[in-house]
C-alpha positions in Angstrom: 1.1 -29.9 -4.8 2.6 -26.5 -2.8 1.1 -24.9 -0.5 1.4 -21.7 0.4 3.0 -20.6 4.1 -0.5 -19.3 4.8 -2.5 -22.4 3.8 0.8 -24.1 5.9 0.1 -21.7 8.6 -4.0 -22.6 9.0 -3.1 -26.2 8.7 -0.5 -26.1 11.2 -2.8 -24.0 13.8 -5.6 -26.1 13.0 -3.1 -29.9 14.1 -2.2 -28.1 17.2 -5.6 -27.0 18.4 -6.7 -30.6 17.6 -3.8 -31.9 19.5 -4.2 -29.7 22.1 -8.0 -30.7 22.1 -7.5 -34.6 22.1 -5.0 -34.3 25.1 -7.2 -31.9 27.4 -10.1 -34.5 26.6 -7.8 -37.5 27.4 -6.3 -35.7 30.9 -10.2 -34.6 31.7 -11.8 -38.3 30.8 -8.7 -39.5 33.1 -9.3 -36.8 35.8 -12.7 -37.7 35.7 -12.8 -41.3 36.0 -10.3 -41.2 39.0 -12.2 -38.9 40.6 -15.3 -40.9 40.4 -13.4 -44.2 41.0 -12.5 -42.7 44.2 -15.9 -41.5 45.3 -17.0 -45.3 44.4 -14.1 -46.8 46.9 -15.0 -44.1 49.3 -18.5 -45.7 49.6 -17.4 -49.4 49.1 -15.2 -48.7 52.3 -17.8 -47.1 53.9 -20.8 -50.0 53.4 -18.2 -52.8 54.3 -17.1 -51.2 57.7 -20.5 -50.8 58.3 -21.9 -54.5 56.9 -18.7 -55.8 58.5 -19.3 -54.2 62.2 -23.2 -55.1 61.5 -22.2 -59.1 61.3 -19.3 -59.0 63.6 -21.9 -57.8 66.5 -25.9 -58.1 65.6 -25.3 -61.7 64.0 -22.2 -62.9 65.4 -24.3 -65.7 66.6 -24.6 -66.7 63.0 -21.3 -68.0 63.2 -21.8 -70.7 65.6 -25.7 -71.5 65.7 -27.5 -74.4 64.8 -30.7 -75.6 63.2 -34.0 -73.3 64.0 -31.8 -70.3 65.4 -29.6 -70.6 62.8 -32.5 -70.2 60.3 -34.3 -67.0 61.9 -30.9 -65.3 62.1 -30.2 -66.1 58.6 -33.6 -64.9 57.5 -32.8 -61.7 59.5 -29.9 -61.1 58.8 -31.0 -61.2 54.7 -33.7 -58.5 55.7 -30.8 -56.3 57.1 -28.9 -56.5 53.7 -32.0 -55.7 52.0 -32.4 -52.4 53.9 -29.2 -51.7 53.5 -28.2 -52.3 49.9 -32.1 -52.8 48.9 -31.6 -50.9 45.1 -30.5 -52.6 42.1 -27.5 -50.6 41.7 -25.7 -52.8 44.3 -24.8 -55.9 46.0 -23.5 -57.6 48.8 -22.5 -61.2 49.0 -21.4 -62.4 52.6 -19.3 -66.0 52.4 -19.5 -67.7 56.2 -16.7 -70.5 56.2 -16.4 -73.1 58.6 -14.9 -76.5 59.3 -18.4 -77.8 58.5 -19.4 -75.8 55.2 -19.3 -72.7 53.3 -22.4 -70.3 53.6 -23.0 -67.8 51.0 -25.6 -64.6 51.7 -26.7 -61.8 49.3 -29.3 -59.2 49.0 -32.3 -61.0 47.8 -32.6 -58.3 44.5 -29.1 -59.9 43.4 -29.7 -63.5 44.3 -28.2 -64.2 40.4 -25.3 -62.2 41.1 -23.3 -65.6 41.9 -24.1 -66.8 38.7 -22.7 -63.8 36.6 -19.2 -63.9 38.6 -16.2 -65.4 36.9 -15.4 -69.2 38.8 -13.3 -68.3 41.6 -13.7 -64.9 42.0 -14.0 -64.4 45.9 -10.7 -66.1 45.9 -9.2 -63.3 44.8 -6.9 -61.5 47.1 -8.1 -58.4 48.9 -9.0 -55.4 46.9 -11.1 -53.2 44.4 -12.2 -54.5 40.9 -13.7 -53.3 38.1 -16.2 -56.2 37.0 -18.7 -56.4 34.2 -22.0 -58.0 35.2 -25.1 -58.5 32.5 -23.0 -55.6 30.4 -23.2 -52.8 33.3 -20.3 -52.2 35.0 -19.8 -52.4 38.4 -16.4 -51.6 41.1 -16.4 -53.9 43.6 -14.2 -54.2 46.8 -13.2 -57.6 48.7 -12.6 -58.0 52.2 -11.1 -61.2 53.8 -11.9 -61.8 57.2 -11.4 -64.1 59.9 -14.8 -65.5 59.5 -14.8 -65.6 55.8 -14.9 -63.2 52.9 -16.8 -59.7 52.1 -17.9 -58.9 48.5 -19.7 -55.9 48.3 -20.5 -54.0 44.3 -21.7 -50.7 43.2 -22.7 -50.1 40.0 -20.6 -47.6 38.1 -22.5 -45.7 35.5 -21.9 -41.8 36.5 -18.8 -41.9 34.8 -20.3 -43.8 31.6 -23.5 -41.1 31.2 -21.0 -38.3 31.8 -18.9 -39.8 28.6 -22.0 -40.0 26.8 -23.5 -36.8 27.2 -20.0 -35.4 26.4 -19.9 -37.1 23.7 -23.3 -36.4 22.3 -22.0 -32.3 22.9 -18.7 -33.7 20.7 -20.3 -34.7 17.9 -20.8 -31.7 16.9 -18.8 -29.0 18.8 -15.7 -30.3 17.8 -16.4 -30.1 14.3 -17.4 -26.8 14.6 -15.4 -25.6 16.8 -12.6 -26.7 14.8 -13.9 -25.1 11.5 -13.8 -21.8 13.7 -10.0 -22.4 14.5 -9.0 -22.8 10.7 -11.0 -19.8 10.0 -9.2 -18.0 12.7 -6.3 -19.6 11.7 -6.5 -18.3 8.4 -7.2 -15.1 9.0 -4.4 -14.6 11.7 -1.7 -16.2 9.0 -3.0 -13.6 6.5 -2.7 -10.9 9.1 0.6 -12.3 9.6 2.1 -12.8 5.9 0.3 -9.4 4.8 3.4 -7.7 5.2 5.7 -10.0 3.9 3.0 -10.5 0.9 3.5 -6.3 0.7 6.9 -6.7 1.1 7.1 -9.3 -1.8 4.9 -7.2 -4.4 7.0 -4.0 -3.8 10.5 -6.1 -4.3 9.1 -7.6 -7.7 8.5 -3.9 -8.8 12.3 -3.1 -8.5 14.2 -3.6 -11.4 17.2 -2.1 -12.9 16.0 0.6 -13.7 14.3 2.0 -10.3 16.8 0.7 -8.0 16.4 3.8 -5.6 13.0 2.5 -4.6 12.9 0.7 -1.1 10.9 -2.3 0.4 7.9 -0.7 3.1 9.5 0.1 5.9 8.4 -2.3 8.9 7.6 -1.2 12.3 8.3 -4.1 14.0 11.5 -5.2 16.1 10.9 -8.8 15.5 12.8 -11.3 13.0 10.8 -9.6 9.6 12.2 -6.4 10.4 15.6 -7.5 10.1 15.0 -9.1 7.4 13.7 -5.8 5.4 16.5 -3.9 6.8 19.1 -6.6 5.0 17.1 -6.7 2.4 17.0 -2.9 1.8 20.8 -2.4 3.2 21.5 -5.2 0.1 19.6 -3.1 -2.7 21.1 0.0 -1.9 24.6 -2.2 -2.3 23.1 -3.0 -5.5 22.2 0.3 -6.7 25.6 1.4 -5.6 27.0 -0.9 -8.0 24.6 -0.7 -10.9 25.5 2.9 -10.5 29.4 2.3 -11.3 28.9 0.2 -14.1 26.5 2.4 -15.8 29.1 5.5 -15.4 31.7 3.1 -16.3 30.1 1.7 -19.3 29.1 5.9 -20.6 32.8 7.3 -19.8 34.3 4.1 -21.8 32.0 4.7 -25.0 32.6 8.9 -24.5 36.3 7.8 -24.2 36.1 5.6 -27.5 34.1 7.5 -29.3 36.6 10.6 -30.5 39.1 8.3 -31.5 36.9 6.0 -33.4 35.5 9.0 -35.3 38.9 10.3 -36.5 40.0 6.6 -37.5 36.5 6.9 -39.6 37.4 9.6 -41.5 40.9 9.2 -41.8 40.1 5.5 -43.3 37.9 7.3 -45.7 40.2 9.8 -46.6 42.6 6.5 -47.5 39.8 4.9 -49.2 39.0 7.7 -51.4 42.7 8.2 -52.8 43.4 7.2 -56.7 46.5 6.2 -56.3 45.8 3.4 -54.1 45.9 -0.7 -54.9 42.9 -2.5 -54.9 44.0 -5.1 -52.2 44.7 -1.6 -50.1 41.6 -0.1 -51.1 39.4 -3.8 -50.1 41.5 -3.9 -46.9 40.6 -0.7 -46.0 36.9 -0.8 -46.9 36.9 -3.3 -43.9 38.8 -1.9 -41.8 36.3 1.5 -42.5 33.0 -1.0 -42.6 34.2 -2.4 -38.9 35.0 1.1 -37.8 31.4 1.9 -38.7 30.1 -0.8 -36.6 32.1 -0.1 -33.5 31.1 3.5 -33.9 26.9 2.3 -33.9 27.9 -0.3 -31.2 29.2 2.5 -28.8 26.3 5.2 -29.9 24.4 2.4 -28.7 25.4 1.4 -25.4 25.7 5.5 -24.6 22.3 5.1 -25.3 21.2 2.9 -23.2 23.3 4.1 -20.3 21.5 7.2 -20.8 18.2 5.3 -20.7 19.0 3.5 -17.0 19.8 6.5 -15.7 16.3 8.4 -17.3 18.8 11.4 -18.3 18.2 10.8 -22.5 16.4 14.0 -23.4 13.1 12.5 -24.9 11.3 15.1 -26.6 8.0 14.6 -27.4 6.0 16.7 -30.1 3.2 15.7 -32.9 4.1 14.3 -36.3 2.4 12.1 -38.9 3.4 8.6 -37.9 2.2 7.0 -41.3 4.8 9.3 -43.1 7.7 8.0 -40.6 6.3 4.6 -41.9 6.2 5.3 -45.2 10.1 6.3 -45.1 10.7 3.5 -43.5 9.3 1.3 -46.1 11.3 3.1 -48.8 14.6 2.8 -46.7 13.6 -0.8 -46.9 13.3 -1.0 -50.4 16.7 0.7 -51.2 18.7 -2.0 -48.6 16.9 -5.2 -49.7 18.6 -6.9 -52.7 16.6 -6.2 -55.8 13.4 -9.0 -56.9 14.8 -11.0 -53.7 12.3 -9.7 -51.2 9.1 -7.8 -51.5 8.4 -5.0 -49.2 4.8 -4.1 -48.6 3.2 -1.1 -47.0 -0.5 -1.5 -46.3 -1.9 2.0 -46.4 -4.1 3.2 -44.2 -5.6 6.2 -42.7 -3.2 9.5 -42.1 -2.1 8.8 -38.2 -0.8 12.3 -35.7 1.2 11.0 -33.3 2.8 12.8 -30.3 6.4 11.1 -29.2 9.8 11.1 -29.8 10.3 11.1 -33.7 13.6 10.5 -34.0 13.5 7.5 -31.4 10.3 6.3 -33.5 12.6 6.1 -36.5 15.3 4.6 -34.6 12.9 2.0 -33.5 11.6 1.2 -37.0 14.6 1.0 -38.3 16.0 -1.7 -36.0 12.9 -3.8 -36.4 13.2 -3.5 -39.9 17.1 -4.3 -40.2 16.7 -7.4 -38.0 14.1 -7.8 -40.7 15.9 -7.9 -43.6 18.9 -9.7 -42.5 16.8 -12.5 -41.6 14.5 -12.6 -44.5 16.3 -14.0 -47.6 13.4 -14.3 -50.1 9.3 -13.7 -49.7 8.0 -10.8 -48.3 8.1 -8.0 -45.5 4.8 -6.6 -44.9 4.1 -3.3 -43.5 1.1 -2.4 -41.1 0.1 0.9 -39.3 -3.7 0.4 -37.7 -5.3 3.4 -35.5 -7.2 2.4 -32.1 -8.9 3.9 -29.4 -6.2 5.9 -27.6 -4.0 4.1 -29.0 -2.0 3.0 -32.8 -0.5 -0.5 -33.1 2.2 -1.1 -35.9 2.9 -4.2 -36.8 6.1 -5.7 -39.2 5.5 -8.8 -40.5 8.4 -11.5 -42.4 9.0 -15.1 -44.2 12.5 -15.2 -42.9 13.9 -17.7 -41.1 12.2 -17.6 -37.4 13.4 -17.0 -34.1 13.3 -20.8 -32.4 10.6 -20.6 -29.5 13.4 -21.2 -26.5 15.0 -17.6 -28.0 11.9 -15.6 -27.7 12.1 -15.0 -24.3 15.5 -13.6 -24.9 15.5 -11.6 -27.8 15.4 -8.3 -25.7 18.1 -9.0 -23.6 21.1 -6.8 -24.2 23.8 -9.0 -26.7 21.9 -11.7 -27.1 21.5 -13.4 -30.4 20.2 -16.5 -31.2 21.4 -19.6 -32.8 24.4 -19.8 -35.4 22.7 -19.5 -38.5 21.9 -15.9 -37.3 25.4 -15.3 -36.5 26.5 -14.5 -40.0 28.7 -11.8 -41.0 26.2 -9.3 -41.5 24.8 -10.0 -37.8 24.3 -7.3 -35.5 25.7 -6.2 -31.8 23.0 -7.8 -30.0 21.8 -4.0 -28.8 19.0 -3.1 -31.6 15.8 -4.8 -29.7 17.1 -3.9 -26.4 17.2 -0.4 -27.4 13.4 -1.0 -29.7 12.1 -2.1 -26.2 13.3 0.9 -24.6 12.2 3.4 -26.9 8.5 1.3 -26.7 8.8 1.6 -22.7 10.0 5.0 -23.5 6.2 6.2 -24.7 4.4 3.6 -22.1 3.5 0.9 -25.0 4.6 -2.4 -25.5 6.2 -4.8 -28.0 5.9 -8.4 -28.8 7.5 -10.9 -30.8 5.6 -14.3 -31.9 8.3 -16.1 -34.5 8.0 -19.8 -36.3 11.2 -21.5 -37.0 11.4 -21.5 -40.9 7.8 -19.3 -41.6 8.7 -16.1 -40.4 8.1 -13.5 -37.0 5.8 -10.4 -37.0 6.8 -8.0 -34.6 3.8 -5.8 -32.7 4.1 -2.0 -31.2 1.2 -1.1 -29.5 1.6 3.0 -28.2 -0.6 5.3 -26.6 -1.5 7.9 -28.6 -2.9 11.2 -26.6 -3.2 13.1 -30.0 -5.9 10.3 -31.2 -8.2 11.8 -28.8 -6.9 15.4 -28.7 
């Protein structure tokens, strides 16, 4: 499947925000959680120098009584830790060792807290943990003393119900907020291709024959505006040389055309001499029927020079188009071998026209030569049908077909199509080209359907002004 650059262009946008979006979340959660992290040490630090200080001078006694003293101090000394530490959010375990035991202390609301610990774990070596206790999670620093070891934890949830609520506001800001960013993506890559899309519409709408028109000029001194510059530097190049060849191709058929028209009628002087051999006389009628051709091949291409350049003199006035037809018809009659094809004319109303007559017999008459060189038995049928503003003709034949890969072609200048067209009767490959132009000429159109081996009808549809007049 392609996309287009603007669809490319929204999706492209629409990665880089989400990108963008997933590392400033990642480099916040980060900032965040080292930022409380280190509020969390701060305090751990704080409540050991202060529980430290606390045993290392109010109980130090603890470290060396004995039986009943031993007992109130210890009982004391519990109370303490309560006051201190006396929420559930966090502990303190004090571990006394001496050559005669090891004596553990916590803060009576975590008396389980031993329990929940990993084996071993105030034989860890000094420093700050992150520990999971009865699924809450806690950060919790140890201290190793002379007199033993220090354990104190502090619950570490701030950062957790910060992730939470954010997350809650993600559920559905992100979504939306990243529909807004394709729509705004969208609409800035249409803002951005519009001119190029502008550009593109006014370049398709330059053909040979309006060469002098330009792309939109572009304001912009960015990257697109050199490129319509090239662009319109390489058309006028173009132009330039569609110009010579044009001039070329007219001065070669005015050059040709004098001499071909005295070898005419000095090969039918020949031709027309009593005296002369039939093998002369058959020789020459070649020579004279080739002449002939040459002579329609060069009106031809004068023709159509004349039509790139918009300088034939079309000259527009009213006649009766179903007259023109009818003549057309009867020409077709006298060329067509006798009994071999039927030509048909289906009458219809009388149809004023206002056009070029003598291009709308030219035109005719190409359609209906290419007609009855191609049609070697059945029928060529004859249609002229009046429409709102407009009269469609319509020439329809059994002949052999155009094959469906040619039709695309068939106005192209010299083109013909297979070899069993290419006969010695064929034509120069000019007629259509020269039927389209004359079509174009009046602001109509022609088309072509064909069936290999059942035949083609050919359809002129032209505006007609004095249908409404």
């Amino acid at each position: 499947m392609k996309l287009s650059i603007r669809i490319r262009l929204t999706l492209l946008i629409g990665f880089i925000f989400f990108c963008v979006l997933v590392f400033l979340l990642a480099a916040g959660g980060l900032a965040l959680y080292i930022r409380l992290n280190d509020e969390l040490d701060r305090s751990l630090k704080i409540e050991k120098k202060f529980v430290t200080e606390m045993l290392e001078t109010d109980f130090r006694d603890l470290f060396t009584a004995t039986g009943e003293s031993r007992k109130i101090l210890e009982q004391s000394f519990v109370e303490d830790l309560n006051e201190i530490v006396g929420f559930s959010r966090q502990f303190v375990i004090v571990s006394l060792e001496s050559n005669q035991a090891r004596l553990i202390y916590t803060n009576s609301r975590q008396e389980n807290v031993l329990s929940q610990l990993p084996r071993r774990f105030l034989s860890r070596t000094e420093g700050i943990y992150n520990q999971l206790l009865n699924r809450r999670r806690y950060r919790v620093i140890i201290s190793k003393q002379s007199w033993g070891t220090l354990a104190i934890g502090l619950e570490n949830r701030t950062f957790y119900e910060v992730i939470d609520g954010v997350a809650e506001i993600l559920v559905v800001g992100v979504p939306l907020t990243f529909l807004l960013v394709l729509i705004g993506g969208w609409l800035l890559a249409r803002l951005v291709m519009k001119p190029v899309v502008s550009t593109a519409r006014t370049a398709d709408n330059i053909t040979l024959t309006n060469l002098e028109k330009r792309l939109p000029e572009y304001k912009g001194h960015d990257e697109f505006g050199i490129l319509v510059t090239t662009l319109n530097h390489m058309i006028a190049r173009i132009e330039e040389g569609v110009k010579q060849i044009r001039q070329f191709t007219q001065d070669a058929a005015h050059e040709l055309r004098t001499p071909l028209t005295i070898q005419r009628g000095e090969l039918e002087l020949l031709y027309e001499q009593e005296n002369l051999a039939e093998e002369a006389r058959t020789a020459v009628q070649k020579t004279l029927d080739r002449a002939i051709s040459m002579n329609k091949i060069i009106e031809n291409l004068m023709l159509l020079a004349q039509s790139d350049t918009d300088s034939y003199p079309i000259q527009k006035n009213k006649f009766r188009l179903d007259e023109v037809l009818s003549e057309t018809v009867e020409d077709a009659q006298n060329l067509s071998e006798k009994g071999a094809v039927k030509i048909r004319l289906n009458k219809g109303v009388p149809v004023e026209f206002i056009g070029d007559e003598h291009l709308i017999r030219r035109l005719l008459l190409n359609i209906t030569d290419n007609a009855l060189k191609y049609t070697h038995n059945g029928e060529i049928e004859f249609g002229l049908k009046p429409l709102p503003d407009m009269v469609e003709i319509s020439i329809r034949d059994t002949g052999i077909g155009i094959p469906e890969e040619d039709l695309p072609h068939v106005f192209d200048r010299f083109y013909r199509v297979d070899k069993s067209r290419n006969t010695a009767n064929r034509g120069s490959g000019l007629g259509l080209a020269i039927s389209k132009w004359i079509v174009e000429a009046h602001n109509g159109e022609i088309n072509i359907e064909s069936i290999r081996g059942k035949g083609t009808v050919v359809k002129i549809r032209l505006p007609n002004s004095a249908s409404s007049g």
